[in-house]
C-alpha positions in Angstrom: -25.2 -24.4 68.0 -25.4 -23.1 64.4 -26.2 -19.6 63.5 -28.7 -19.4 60.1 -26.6 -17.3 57.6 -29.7 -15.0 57.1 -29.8 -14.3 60.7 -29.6 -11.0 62.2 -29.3 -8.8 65.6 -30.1 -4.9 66.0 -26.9 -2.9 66.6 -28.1 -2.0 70.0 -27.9 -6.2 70.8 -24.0 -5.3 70.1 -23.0 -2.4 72.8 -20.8 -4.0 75.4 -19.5 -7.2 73.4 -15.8 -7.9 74.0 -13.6 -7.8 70.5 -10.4 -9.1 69.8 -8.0 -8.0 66.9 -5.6 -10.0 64.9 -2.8 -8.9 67.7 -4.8 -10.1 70.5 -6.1 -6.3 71.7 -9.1 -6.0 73.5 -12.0 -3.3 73.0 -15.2 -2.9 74.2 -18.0 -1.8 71.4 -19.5 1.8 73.1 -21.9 2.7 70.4 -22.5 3.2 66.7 -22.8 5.9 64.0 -22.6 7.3 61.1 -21.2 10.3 59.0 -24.1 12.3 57.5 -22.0 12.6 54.3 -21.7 8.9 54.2 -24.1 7.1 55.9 -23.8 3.6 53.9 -20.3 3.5 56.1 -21.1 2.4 59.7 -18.4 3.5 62.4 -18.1 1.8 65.5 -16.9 3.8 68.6 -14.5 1.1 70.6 -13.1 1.3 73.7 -9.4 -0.2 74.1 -8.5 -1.7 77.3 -4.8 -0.7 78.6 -2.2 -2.7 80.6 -3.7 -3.5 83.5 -7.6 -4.7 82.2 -8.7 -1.1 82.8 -11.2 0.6 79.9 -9.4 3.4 78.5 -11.1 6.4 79.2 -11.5 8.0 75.5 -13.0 5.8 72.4 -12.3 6.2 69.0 -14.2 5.0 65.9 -13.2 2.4 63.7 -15.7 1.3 60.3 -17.7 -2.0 61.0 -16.2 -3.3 57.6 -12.7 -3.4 58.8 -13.8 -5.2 62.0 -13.9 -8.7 59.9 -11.3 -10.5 61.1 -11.7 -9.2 64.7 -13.4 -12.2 67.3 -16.8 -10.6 68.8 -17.9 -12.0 72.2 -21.2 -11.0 73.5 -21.5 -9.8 77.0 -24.9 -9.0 78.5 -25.4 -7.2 81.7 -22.0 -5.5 80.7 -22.2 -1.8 81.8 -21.6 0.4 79.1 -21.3 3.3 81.5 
């Protein structure tokens, strides 16, 4: 399967995909936002998972531009809960 490169999905299609950084740590995408100083800068509010596959209880927010060489997988059904 090819994805057109003018294709495009609403944030909300994002919430709950699985992402991988460069060193192999996994995160689970809670939600997005913005700063109403700055709202051209999209943050992304991650959830890390620890040691033992849990979700970390806390998120923290990390911009959607510095996310590009992070591997996205979407999950559906996932429980953002």
């Amino acid at each position: 399967m090819q994805i057109g490169k003018n294709s495009s999905l609403s944030l909300n299609e994002l919430k709950g995909a699985l992402l991988r950084n460069e060193h192999g740590a996994e995160f689970r995408i809670h939600d997005f936002f913005v700063q109403l100083d700055d709202a051209t800068k999209v943050l992304v509010s991650i959830r890390e998972y620890d040691d033992e596959g849990n979700l970390e209880d806390g998120s923290c927010g990390v911009y959607l531009s510095s996310l590009k060489n992070w591997s996205i997988q979407l999950q559906r059904g996932y429980s953002n809960d």
